[in-house]
Every structure is written in C-alpha cells, then in structure tokens.
Jmol script that loads the backbone (N, CA, C; Angstrom):
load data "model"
ATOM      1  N   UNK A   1      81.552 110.421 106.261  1.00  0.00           N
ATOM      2  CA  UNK A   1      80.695 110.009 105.173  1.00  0.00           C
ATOM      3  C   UNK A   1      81.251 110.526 103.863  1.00  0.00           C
ATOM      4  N   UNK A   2      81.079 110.094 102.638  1.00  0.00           N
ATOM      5  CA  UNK A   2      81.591 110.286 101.715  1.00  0.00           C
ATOM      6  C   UNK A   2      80.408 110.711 100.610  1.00  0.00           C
ATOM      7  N   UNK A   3      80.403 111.291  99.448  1.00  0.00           N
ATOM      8  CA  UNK A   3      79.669 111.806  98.770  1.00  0.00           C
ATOM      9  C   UNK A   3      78.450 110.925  98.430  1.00  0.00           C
ATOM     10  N   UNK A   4      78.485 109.978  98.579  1.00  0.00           N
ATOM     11  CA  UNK A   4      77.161 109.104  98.227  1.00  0.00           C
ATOM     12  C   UNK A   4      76.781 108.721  99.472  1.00  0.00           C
ATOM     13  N   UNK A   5      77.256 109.355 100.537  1.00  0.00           N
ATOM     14  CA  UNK A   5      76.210 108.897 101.921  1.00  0.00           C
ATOM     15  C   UNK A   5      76.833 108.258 102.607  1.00  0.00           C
ATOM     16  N   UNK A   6      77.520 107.090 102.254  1.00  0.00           N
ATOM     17  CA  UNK A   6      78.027 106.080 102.657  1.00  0.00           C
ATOM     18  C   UNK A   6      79.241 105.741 103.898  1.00  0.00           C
ATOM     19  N   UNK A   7      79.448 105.418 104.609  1.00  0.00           N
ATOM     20  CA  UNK A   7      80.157 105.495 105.871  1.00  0.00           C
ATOM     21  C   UNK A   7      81.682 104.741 105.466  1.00  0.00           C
ATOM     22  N   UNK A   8      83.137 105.412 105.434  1.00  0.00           N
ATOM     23  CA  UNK A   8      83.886 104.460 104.781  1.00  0.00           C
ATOM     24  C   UNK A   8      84.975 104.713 106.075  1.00  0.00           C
ATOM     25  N   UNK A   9      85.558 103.307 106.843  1.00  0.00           N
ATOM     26  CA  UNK A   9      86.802 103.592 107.770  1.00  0.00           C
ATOM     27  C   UNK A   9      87.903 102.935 106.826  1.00  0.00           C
ATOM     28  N   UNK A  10      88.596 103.921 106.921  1.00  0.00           N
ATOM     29  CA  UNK A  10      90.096 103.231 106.238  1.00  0.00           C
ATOM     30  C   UNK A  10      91.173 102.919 107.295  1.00  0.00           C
ATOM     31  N   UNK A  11      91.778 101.518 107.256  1.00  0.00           N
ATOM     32  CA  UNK A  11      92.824 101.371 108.548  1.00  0.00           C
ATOM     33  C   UNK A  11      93.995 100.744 107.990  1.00  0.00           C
ATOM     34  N   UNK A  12      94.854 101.044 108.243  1.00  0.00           N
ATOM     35  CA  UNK A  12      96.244 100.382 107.562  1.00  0.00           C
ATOM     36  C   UNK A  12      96.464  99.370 108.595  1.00  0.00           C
ATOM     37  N   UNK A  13      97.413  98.300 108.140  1.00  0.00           N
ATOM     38  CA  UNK A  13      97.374  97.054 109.045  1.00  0.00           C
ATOM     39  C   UNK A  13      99.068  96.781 108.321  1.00  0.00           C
ATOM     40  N   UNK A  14      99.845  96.396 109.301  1.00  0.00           N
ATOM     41  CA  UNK A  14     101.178  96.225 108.781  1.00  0.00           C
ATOM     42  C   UNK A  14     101.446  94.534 109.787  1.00  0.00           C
ATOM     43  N   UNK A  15     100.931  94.141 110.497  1.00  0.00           N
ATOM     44  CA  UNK A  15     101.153  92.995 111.262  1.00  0.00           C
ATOM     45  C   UNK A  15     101.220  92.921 112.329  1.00  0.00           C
ATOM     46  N   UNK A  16     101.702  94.088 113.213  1.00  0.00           N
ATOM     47  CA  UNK A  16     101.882  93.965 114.267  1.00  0.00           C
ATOM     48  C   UNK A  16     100.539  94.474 115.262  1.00  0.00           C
ATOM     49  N   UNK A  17     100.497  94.312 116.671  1.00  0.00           N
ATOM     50  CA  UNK A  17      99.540  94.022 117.473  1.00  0.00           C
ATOM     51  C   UNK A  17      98.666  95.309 117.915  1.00  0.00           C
ATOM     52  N   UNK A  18      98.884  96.391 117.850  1.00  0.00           N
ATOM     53  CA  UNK A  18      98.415  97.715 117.639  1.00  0.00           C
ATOM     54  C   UNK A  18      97.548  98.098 116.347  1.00  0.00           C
ATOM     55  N   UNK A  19      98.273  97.641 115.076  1.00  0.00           N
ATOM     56  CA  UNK A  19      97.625  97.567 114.071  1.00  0.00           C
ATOM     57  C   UNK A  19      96.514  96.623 113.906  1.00  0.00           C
ATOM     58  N   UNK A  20      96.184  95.722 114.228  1.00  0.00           N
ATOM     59  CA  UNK A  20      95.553  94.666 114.389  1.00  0.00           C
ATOM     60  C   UNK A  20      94.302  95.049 115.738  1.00  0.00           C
ATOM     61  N   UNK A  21      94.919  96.077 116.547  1.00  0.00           N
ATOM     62  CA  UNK A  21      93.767  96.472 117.520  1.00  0.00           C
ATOM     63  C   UNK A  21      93.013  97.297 117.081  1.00  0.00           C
ATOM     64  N   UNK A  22      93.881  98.378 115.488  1.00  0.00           N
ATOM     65  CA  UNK A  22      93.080  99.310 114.878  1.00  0.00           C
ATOM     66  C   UNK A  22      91.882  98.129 113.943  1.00  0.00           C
ATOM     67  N   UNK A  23      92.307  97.008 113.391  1.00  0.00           N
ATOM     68  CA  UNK A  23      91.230  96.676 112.904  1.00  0.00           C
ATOM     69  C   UNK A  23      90.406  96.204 113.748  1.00  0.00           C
ATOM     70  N   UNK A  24      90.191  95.632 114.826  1.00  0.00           N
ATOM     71  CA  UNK A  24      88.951  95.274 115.487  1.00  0.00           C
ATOM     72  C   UNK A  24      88.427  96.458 115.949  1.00  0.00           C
ATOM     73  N   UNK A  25      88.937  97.982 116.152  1.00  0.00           N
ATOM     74  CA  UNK A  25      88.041  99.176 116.408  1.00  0.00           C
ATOM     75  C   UNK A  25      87.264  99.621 115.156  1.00  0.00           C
ATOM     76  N   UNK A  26      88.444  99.283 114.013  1.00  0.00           N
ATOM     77  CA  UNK A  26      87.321  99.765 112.717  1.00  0.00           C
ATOM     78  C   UNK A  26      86.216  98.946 112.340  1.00  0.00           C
ATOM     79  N   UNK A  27      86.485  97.724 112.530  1.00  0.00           N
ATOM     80  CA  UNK A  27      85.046  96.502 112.534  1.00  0.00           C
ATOM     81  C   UNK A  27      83.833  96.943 113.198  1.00  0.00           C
ATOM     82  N   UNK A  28      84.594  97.433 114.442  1.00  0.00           N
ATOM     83  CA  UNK A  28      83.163  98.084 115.273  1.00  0.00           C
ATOM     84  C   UNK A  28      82.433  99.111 114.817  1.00  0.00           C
ATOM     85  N   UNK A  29      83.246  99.831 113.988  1.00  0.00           N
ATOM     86  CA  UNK A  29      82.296 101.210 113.853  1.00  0.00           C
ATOM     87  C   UNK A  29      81.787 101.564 112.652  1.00  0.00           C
ATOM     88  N   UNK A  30      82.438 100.248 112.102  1.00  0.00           N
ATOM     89  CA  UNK A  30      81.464 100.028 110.729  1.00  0.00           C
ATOM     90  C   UNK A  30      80.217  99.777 110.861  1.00  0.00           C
ATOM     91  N   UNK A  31      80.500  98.616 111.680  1.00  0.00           N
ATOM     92  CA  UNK A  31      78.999  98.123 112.444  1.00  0.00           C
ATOM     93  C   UNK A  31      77.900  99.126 113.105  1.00  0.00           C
ATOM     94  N   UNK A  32      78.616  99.767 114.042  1.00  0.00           N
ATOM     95  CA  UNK A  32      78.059 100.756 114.712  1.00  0.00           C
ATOM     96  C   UNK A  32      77.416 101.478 113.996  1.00  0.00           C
ATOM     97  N   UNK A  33      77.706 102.168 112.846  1.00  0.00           N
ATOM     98  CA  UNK A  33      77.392 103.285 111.433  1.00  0.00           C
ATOM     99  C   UNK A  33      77.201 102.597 110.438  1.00  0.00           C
ATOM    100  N   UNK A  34      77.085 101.114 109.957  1.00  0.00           N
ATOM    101  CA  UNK A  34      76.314 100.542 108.989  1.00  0.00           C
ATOM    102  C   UNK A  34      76.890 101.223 107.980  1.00  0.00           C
ATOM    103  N   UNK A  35      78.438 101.073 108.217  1.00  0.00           N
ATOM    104  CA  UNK A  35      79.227 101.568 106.744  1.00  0.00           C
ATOM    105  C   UNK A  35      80.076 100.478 106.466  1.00  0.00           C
ATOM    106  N   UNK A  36      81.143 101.215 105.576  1.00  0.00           N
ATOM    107  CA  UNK A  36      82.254  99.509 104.818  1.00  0.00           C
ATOM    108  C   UNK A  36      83.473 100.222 105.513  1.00  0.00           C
ATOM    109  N   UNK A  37      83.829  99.026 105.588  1.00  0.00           N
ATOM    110  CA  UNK A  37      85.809  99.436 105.758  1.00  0.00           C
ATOM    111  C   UNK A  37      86.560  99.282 104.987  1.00  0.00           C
ATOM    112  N   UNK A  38      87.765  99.488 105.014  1.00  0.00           N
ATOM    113  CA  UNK A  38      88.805  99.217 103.763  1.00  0.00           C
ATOM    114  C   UNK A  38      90.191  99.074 104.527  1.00  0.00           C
ATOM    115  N   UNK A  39      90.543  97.957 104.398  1.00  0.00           N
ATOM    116  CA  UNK A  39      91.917  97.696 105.058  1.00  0.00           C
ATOM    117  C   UNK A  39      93.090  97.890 103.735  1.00  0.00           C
ATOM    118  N   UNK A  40      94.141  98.462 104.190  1.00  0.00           N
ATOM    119  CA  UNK A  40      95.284  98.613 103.524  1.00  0.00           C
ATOM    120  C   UNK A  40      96.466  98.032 104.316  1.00  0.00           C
ATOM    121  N   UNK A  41      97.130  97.656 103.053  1.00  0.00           N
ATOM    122  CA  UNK A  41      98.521  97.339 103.553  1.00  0.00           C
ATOM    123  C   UNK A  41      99.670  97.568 102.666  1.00  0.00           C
ATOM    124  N   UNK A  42     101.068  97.697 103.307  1.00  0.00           N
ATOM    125  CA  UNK A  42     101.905  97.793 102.038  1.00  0.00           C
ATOM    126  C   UNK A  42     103.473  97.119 102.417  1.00  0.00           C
ATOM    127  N   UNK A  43     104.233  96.663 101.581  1.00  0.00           N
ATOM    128  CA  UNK A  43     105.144  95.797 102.258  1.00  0.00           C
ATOM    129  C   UNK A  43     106.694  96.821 101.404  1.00  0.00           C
ATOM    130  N   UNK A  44     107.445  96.591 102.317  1.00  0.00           N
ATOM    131  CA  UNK A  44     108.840  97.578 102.198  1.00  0.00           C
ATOM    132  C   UNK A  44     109.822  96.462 102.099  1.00  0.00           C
ATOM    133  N   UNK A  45     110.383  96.833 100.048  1.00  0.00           N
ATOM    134  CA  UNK A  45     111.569  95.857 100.140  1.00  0.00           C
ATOM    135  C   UNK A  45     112.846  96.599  99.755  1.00  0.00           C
ATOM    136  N   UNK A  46     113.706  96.308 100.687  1.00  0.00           N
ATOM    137  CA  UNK A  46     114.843  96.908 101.144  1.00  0.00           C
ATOM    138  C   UNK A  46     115.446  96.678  99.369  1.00  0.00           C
ATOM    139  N   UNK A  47     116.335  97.967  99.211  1.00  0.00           N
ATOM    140  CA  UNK A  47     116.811  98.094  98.306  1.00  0.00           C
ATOM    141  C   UNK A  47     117.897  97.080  97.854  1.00  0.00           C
ATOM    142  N   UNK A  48     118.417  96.681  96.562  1.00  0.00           N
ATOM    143  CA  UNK A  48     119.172  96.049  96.053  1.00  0.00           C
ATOM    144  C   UNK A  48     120.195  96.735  95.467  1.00  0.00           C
ATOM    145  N   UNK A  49     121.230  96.380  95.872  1.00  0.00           N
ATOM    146  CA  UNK A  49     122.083  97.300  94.894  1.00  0.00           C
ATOM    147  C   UNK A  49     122.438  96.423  93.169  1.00  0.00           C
ATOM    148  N   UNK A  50     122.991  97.572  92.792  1.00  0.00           N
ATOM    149  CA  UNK A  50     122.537  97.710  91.143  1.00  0.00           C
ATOM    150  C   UNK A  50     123.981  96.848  91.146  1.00  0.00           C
ATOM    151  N   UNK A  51     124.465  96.064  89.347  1.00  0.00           N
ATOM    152  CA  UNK A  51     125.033  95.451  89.021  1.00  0.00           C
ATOM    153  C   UNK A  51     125.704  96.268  87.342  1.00  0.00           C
ATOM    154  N   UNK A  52     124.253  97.061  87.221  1.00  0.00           N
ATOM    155  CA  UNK A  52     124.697  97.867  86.280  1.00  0.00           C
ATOM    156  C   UNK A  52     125.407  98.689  86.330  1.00  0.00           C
ATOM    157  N   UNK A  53     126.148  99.498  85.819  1.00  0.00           N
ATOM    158  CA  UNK A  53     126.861 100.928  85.301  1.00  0.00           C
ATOM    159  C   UNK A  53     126.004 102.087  84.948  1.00  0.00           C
ATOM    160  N   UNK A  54     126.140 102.596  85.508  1.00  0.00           N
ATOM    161  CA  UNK A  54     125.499 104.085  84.928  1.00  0.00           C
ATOM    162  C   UNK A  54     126.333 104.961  84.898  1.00  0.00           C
ATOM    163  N   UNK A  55     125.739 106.057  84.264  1.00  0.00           N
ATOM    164  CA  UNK A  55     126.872 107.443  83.883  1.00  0.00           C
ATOM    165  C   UNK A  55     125.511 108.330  83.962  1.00  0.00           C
ATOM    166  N   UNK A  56     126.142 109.289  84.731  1.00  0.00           N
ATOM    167  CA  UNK A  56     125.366 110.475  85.533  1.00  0.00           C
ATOM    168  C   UNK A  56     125.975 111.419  84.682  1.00  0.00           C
ATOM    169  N   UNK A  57     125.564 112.688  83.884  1.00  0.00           N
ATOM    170  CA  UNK A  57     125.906 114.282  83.602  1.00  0.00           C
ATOM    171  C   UNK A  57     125.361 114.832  84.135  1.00  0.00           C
ATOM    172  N   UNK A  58     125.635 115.655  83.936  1.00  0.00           N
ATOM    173  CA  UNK A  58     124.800 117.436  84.331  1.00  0.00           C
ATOM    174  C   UNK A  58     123.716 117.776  83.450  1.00  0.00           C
ATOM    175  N   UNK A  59     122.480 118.100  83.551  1.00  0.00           N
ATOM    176  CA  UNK A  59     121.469 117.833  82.494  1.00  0.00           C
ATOM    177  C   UNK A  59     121.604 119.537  81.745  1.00  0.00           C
ATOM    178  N   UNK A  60     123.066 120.325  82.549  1.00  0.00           N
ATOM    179  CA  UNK A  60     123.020 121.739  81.929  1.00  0.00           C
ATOM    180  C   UNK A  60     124.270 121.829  80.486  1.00  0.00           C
ATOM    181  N   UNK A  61     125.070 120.613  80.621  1.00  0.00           N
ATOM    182  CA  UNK A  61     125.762 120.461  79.674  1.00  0.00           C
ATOM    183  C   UNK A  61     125.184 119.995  78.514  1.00  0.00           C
ATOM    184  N   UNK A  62     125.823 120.523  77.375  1.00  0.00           N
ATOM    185  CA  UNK A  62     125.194 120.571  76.122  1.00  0.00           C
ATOM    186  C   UNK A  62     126.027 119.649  75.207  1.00  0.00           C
ATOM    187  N   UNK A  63     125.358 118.884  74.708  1.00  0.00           N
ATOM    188  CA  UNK A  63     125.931 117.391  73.654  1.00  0.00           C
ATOM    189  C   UNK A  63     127.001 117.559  73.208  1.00  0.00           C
ATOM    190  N   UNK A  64     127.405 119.324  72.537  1.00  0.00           N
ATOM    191  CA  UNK A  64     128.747 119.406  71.724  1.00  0.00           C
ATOM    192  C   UNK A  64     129.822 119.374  72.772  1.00  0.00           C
ATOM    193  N   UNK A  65     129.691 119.254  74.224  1.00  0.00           N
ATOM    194  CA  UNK A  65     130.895 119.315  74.910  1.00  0.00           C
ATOM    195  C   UNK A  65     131.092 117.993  75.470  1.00  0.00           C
ATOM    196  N   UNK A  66     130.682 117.270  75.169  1.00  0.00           N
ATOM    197  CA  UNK A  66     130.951 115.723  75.313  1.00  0.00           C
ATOM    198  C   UNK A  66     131.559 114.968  74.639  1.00  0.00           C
TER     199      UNK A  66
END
end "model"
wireframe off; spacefill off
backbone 0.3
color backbone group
C-alpha cells in the first residue's frame, strides 16, 4: 500500500511469455485488493557508432599546455 491507502502492483512486461504471465498474476491481485496496476516497459537500442570525431584530454591538464 502506498501513502494514500491505495494498493499499487508494478510489473514490467518486455514481450516475452513469463512476462506476460507476470501480467495476468498482477491483474489478479489488483482485483483481489481493489488496487491499480502499472505496467512498464522499456525498449533497448543497440548502439550506433559515431561518424563524428572527437578529441578526448585529460580534464587535469591545464589550457596553457595545449
């Protein structure tokens, strides 16, 4: 329960069939406890490599030695 009383299940859901069994258990026990749920999700995109240039220093070197 959360500070106003209220009954909150949080379930992450990514697609696959386990995750998807967590939401029909959290449906239930919302029900069961006459609270809310909150489904989350989040999607992972594989990195891109860069096209730019960068230049890396040492953040201990000091401007006049450059």
């Amino acid at each position: 329960m959360n500070a106003s009383g209220t009954f909150l299940i949080v379930v992450g859901v990514d697609g696959s069939e386990q995750s998807l069994d967590a939401v029909r258990w959290a449906v239930d026990e919302a029900r069961l406890r006459h609270g809310h749920m909150r489904v989350i999700t989040a999607r992972h995109y594989p990195p891109v490599p860069s096209t730019v240039a960068t230049r890396f220093t040492s953040p201990n070197k000091s401007r006049s030695t450059r």
